[in-house]
The first five atom37 places (N, CA, C, CB, O) and aatype in JSON, in Angstrom:
{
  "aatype": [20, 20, 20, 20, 20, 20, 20, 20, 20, 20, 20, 20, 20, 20, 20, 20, 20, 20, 20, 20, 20, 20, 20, 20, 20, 20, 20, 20, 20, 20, 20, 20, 20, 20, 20, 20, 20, 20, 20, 20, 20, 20, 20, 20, 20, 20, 20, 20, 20, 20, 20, 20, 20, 20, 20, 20, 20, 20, 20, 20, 20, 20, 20, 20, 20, 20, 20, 20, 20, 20, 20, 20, 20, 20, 20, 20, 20, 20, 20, 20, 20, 20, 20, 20, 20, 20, 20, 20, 20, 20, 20, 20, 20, 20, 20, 20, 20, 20, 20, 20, 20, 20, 20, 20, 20, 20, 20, 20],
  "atom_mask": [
    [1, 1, 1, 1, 1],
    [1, 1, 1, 1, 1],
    [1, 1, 1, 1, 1],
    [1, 1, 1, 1, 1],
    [1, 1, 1, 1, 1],
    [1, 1, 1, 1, 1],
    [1, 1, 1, 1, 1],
    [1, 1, 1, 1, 1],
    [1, 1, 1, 1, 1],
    [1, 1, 1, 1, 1],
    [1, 1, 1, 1, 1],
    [1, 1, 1, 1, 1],
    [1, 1, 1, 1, 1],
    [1, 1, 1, 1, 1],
    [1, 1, 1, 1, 1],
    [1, 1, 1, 1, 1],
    [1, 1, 1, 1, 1],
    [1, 1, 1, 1, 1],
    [1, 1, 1, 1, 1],
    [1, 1, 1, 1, 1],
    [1, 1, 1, 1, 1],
    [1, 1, 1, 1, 1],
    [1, 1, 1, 1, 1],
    [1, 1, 1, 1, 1],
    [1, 1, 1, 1, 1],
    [1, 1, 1, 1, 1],
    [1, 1, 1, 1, 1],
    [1, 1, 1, 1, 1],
    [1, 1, 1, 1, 1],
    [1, 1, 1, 1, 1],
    [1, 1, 1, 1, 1],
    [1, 1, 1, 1, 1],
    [1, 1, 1, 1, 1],
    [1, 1, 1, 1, 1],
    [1, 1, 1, 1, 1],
    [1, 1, 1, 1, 1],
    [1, 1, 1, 1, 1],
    [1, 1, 1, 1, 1],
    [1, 1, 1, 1, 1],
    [1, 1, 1, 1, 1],
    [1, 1, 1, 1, 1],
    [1, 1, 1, 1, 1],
    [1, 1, 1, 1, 1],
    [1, 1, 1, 1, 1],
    [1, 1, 1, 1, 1],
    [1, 1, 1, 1, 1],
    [1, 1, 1, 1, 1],
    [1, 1, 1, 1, 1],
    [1, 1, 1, 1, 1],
    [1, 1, 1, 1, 1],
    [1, 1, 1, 1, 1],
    [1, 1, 1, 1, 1],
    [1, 1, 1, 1, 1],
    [1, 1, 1, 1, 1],
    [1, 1, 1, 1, 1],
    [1, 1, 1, 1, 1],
    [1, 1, 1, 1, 1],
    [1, 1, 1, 1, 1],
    [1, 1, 1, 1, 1],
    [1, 1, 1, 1, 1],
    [1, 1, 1, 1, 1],
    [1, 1, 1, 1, 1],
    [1, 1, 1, 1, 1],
    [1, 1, 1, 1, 1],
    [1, 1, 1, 1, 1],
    [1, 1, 1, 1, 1],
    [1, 1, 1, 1, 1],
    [1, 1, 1, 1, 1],
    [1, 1, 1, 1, 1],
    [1, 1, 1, 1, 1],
    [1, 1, 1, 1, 1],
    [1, 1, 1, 1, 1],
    [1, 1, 1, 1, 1],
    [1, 1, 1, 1, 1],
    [1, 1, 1, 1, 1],
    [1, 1, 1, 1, 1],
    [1, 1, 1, 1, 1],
    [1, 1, 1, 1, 1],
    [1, 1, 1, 1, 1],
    [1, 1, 1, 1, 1],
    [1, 1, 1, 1, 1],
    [1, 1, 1, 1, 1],
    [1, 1, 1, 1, 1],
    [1, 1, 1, 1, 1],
    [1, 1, 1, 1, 1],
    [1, 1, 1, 1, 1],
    [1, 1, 1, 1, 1],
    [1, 1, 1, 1, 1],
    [1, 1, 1, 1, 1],
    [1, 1, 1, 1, 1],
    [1, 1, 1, 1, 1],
    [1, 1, 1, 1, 1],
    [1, 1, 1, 1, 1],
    [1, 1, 1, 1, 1],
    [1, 1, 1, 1, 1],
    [1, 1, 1, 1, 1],
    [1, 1, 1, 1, 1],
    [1, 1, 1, 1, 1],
    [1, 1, 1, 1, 1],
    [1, 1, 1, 1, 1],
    [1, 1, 1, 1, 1],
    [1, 1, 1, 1, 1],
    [1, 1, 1, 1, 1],
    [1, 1, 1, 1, 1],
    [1, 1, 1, 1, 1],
    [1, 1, 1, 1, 1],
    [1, 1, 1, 1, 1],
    [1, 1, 1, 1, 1]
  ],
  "atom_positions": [
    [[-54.01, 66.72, 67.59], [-53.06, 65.83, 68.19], [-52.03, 66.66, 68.92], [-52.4, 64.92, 67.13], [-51.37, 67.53, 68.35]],
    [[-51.91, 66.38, 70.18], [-50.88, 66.6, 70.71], [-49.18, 66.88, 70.31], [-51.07, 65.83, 71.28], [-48.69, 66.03, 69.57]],
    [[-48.42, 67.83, 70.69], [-47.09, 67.57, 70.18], [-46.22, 66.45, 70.76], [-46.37, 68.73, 70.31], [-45.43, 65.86, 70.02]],
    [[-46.37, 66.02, 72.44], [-45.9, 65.18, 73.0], [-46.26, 63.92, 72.4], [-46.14, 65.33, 74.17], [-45.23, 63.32, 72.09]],
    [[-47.43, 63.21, 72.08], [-47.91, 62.05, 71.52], [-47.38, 62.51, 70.14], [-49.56, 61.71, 71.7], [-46.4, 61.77, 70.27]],
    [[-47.21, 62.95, 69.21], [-46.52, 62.82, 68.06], [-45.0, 62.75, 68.26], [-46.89, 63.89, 67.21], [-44.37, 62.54, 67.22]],
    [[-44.28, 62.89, 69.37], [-42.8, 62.32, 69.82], [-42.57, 61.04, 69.96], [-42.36, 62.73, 71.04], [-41.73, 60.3, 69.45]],
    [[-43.64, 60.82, 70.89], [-43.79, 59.37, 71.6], [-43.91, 58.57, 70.38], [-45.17, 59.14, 72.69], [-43.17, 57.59, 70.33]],
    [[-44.75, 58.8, 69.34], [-45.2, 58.05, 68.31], [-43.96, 58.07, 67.61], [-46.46, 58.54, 67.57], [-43.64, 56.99, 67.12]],
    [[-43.01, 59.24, 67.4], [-41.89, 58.97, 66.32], [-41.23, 58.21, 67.12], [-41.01, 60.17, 65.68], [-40.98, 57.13, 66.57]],
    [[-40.72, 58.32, 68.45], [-39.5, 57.8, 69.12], [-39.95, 55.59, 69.46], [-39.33, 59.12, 71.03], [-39.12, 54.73, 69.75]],
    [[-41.64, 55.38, 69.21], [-41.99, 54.39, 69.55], [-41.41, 53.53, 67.98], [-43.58, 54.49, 70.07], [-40.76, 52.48, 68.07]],
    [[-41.67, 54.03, 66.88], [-41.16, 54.34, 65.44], [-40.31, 53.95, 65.0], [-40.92, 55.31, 65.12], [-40.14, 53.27, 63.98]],
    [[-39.35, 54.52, 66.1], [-37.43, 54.66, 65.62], [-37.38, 53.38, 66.56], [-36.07, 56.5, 66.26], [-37.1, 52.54, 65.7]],
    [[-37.45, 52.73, 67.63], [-37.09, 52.08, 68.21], [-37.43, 50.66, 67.68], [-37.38, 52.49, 69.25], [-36.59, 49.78, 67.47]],
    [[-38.85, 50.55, 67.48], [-39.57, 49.26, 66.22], [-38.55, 49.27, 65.04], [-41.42, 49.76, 65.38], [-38.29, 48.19, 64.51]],
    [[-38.11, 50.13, 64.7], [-37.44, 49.82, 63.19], [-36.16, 49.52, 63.64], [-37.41, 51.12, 61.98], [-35.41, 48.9, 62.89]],
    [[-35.75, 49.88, 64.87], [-34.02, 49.86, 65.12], [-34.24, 48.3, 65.34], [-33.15, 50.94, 66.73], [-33.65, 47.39, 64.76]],
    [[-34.96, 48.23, 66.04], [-35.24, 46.8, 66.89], [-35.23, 45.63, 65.61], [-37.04, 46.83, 67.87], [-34.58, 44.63, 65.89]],
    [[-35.97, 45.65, 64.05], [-36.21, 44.86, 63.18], [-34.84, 45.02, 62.7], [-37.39, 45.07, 62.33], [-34.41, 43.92, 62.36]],
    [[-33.95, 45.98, 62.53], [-32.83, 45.86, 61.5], [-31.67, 45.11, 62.6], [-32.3, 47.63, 60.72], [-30.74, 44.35, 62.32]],
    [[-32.06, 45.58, 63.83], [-31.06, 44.72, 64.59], [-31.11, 43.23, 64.21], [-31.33, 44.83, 66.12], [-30.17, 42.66, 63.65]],
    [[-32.54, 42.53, 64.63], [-32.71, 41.33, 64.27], [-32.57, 41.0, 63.0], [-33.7, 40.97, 64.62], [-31.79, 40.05, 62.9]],
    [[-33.1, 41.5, 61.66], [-32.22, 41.35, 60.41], [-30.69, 41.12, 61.32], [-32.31, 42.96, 59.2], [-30.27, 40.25, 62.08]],
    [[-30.23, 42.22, 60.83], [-28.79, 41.81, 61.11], [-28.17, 40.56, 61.59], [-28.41, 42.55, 61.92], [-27.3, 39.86, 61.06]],
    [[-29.0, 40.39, 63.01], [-28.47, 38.9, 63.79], [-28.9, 37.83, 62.62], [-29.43, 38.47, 65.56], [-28.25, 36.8, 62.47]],
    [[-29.85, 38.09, 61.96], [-30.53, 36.65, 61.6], [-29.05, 36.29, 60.12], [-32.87, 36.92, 60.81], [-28.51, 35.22, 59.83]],
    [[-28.81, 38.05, 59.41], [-27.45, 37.49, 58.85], [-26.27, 37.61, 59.2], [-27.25, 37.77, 57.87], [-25.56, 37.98, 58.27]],
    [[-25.88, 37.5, 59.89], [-24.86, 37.19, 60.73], [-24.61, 35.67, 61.05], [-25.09, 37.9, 61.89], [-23.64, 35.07, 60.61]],
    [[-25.55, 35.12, 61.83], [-25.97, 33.52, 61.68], [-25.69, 33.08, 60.66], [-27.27, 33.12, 61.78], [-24.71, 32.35, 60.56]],
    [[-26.47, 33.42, 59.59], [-26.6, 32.77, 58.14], [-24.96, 32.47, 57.62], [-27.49, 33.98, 56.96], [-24.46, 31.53, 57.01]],
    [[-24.51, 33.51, 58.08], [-22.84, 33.98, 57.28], [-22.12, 33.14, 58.42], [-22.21, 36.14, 57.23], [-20.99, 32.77, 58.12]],
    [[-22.48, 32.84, 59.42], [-21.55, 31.72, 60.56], [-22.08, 30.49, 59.83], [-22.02, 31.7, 62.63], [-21.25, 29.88, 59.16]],
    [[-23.18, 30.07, 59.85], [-23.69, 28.77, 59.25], [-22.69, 28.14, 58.21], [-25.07, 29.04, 58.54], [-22.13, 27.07, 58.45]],
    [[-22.49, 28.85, 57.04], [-22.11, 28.73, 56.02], [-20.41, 28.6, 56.09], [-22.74, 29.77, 55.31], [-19.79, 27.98, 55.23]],
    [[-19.93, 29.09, 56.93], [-18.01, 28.88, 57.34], [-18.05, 28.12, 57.87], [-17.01, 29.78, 58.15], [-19.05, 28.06, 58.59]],
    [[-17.16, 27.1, 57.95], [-16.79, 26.03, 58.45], [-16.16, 26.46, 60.07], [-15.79, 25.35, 57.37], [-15.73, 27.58, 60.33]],
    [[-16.2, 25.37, 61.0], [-15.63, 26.06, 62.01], [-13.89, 25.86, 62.19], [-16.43, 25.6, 63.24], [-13.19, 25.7, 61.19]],
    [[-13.5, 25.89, 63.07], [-11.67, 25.73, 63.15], [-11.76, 24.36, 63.39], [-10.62, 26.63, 64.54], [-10.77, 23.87, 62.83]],
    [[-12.61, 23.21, 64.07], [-12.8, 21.82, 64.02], [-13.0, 21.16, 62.85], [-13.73, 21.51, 64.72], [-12.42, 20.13, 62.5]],
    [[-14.0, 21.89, 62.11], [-13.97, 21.04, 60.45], [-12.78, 21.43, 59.79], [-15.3, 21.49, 59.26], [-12.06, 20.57, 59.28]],
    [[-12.49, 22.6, 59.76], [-11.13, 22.84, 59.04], [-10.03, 22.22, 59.25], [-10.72, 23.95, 59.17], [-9.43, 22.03, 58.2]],
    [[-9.22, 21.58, 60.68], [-8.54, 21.21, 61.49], [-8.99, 19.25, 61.03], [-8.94, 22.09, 63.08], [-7.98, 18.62, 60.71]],
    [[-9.84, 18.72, 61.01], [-9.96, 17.64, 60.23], [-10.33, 17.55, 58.98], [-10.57, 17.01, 60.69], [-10.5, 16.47, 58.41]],
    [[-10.52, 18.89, 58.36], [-10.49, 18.28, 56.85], [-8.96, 18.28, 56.28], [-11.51, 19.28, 55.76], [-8.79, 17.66, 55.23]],
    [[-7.95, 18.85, 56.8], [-6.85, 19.06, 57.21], [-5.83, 18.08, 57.32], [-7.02, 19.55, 58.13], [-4.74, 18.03, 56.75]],
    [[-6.42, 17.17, 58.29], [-5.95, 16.51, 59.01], [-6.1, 14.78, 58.63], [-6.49, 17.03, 60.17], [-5.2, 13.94, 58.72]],
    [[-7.73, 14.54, 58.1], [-8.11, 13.42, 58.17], [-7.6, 12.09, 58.18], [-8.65, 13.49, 57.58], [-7.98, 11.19, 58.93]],
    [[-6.46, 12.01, 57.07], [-5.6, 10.74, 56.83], [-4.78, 11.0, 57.99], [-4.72, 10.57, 55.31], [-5.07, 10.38, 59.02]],
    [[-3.94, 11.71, 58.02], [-3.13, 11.07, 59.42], [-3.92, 10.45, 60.69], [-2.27, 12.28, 60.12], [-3.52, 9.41, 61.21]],
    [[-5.06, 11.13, 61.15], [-6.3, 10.73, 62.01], [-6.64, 9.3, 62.11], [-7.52, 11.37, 61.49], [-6.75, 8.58, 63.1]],
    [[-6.81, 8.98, 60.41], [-7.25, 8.0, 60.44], [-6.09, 6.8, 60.66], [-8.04, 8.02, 59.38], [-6.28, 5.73, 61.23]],
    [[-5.1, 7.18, 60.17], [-3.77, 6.85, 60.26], [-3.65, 6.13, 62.26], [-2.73, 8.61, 59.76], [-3.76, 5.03, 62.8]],
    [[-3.41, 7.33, 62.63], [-2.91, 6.88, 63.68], [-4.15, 6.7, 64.83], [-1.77, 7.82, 64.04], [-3.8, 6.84, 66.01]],
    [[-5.13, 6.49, 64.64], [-6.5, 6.2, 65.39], [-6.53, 4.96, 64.88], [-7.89, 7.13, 65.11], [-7.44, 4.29, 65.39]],
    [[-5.76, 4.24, 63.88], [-6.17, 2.51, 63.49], [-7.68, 2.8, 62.8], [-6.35, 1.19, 65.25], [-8.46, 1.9, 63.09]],
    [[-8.27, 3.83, 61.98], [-9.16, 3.56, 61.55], [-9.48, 3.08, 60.18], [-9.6, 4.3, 61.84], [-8.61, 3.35, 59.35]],
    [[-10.63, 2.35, 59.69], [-10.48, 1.81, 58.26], [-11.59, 2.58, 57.44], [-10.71, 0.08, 58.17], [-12.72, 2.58, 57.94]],
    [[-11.4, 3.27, 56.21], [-12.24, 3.61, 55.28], [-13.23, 2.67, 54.88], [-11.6, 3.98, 54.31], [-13.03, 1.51, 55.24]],
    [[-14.25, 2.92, 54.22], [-15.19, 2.51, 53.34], [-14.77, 1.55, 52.39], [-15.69, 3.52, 52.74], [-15.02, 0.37, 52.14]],
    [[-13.87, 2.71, 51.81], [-13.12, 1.87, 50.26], [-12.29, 0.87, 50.72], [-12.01, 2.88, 49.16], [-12.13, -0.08, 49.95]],
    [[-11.49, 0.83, 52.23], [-10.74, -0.01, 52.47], [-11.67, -1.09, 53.43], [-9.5, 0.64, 53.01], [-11.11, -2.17, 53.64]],
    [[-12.19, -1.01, 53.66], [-13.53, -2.01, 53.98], [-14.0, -3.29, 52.67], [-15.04, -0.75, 54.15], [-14.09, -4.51, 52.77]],
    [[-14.21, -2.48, 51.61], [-15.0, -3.28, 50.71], [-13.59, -3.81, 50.05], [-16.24, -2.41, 49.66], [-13.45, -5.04, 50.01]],
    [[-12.55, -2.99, 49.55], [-10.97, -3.97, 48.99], [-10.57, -5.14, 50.09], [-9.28, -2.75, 48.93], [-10.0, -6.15, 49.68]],
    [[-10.94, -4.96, 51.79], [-10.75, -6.09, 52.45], [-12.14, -7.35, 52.19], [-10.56, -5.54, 54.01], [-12.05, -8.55, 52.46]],
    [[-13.2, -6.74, 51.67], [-14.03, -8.05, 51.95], [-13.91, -8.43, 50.35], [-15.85, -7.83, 52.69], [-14.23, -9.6, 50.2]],
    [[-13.54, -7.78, 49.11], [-12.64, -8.31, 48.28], [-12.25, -9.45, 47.84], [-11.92, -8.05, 48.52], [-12.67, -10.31, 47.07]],
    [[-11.1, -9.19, 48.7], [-9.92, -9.86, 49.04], [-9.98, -11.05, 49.85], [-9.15, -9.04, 49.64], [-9.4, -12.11, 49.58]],
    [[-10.72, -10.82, 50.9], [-11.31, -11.92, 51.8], [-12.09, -13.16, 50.94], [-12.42, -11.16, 52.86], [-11.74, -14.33, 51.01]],
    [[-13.3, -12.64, 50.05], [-13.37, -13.78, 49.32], [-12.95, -14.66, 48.76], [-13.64, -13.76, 48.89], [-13.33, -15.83, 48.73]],
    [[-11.62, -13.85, 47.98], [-10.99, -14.45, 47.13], [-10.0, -15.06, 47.98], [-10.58, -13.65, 46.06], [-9.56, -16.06, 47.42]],
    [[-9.58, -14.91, 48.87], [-8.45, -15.88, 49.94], [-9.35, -17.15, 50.45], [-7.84, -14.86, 51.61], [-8.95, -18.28, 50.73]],
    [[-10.63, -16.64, 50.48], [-11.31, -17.69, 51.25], [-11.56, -18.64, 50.33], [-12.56, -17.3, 51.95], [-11.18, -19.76, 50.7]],
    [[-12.28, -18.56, 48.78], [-12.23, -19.41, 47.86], [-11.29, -20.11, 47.85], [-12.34, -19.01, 46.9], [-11.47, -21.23, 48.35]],
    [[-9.89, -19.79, 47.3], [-8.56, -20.07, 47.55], [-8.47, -21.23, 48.76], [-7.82, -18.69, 47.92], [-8.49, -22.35, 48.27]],
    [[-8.41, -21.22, 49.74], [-8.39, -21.96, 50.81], [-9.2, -23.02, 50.62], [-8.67, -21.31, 51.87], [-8.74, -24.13, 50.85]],
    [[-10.42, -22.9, 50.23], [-11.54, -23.85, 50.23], [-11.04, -24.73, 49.34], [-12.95, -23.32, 49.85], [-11.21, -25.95, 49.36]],
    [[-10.02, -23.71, 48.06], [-9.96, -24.86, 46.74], [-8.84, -25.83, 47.83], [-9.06, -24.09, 44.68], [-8.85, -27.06, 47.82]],
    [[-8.04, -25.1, 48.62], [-6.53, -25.78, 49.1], [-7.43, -27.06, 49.71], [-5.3, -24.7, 50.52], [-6.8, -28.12, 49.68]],
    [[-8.61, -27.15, 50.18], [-8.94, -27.9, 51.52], [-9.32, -28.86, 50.81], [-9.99, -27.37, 52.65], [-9.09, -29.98, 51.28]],
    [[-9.87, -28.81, 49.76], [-10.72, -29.77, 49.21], [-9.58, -30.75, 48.1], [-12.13, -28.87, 48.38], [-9.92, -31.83, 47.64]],
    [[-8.19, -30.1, 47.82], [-7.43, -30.35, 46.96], [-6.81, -31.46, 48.31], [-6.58, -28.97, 46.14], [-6.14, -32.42, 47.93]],
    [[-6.96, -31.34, 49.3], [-5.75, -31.89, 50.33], [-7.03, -32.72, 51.17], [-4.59, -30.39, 51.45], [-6.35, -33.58, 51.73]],
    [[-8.37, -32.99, 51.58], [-8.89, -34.01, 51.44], [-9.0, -34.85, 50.25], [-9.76, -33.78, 51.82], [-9.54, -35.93, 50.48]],
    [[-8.61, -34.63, 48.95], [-8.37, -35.64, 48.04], [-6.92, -36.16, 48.46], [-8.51, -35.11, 46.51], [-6.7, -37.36, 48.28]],
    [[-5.99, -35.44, 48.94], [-4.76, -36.46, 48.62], [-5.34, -37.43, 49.81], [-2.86, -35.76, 48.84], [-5.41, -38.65, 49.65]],
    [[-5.81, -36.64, 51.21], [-5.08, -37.31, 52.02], [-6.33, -38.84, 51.81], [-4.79, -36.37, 53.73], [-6.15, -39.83, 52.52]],
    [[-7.24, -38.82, 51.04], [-8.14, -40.28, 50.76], [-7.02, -40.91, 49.99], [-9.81, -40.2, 49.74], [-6.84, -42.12, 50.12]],
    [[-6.2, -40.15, 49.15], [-5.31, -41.33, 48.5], [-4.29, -41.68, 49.36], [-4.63, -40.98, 47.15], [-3.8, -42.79, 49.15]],
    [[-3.7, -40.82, 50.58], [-3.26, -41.66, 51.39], [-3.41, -42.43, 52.29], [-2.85, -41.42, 51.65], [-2.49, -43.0, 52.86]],
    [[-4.9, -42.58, 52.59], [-5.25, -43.61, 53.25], [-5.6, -44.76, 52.75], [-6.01, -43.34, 53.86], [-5.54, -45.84, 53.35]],
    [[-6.11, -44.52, 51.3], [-5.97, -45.91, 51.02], [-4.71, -46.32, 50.22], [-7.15, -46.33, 50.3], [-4.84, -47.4, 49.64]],
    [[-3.2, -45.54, 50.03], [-2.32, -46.71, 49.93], [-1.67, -46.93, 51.67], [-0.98, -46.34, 48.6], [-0.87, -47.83, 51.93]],
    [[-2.22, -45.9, 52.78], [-1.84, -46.49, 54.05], [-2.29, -48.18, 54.3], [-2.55, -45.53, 55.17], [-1.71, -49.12, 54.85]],
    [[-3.51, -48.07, 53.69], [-4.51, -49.16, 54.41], [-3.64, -50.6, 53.08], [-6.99, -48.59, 54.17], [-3.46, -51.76, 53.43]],
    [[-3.35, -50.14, 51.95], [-2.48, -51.17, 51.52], [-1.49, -51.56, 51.79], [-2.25, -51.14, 50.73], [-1.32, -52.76, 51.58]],
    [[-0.07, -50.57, 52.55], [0.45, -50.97, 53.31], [0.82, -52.21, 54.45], [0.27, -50.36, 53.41], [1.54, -53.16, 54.75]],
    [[-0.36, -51.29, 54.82], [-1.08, -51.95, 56.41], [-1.14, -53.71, 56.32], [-3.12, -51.28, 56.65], [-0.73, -54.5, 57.16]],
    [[-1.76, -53.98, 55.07], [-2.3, -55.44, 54.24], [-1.02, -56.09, 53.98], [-3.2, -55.23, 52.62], [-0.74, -57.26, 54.21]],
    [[-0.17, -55.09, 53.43], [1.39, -55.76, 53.03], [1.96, -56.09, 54.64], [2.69, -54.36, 52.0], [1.98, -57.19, 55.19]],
    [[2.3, -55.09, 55.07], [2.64, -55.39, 56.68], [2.5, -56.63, 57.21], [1.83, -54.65, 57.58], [3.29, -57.49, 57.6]],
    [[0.8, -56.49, 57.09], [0.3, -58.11, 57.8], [0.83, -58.95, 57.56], [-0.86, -58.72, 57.59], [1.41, -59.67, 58.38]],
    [[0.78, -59.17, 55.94], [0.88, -60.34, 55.21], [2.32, -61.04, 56.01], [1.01, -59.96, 53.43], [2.31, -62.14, 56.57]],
    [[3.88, -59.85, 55.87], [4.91, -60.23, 55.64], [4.91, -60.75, 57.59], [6.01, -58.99, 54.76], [5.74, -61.64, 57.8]],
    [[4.35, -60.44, 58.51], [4.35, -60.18, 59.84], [3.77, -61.99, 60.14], [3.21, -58.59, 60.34], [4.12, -62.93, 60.87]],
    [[2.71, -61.72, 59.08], [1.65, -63.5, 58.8], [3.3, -64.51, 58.31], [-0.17, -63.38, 56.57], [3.58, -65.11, 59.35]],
    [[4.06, -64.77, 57.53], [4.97, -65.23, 57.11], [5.81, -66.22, 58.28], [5.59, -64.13, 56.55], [6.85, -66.81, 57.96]]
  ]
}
């Protein structure tokens, strides 16, 4: 074997191996960015309630305490509606007795 081809062969060698530890390297490097949060997640994890605050936005939890709540107002109401079509049948029929008295005294 040649001395020149046993250069070529070390220097082809050194460059393959430089070349794999480079890419190692990049591949952890990535890995180690992956894993940190960036200055945007940090900056709203930070931040979130006021965000949500002043963007008018509504949570989850405050989603389901409004539909809640909503039922129970709406039951409520339904009982009011149904409590106030009973009066107002009793006021139509002492209107409509009225009405009979009216005649009567109007008949006179």
């Amino acid at each position: 074997m040649d001395v020149n081809n046993y250069w070529y062969i070390v220097i082809i060698a050194i460059l393959a191996l430089s070349l794999v530890l480079v890419f190692a390297w990049y591949m952890q490097l990535r890995k180690k960015r992956a894993q940190m949060p960036s200055h945007i997640q940090l900056y709203f994890d930070d931040n979130f309630r006021k965000i949500m605050t002043e963007w008018d936005m509504v949570t989850r939890d405050r989603v389901k305490t409004f539909k809640k709540d909503m039922n129970k107002r709406l039951s409520k109401v339904g009982d009011d509606i149904s409590h106030l079509e009973k009066k107002r049948h009793d006021l139509d029929s002492r209107l409509s007795t009225l009405d009979k008295k009216i005649g009567n005294f109007e008949g006179l």
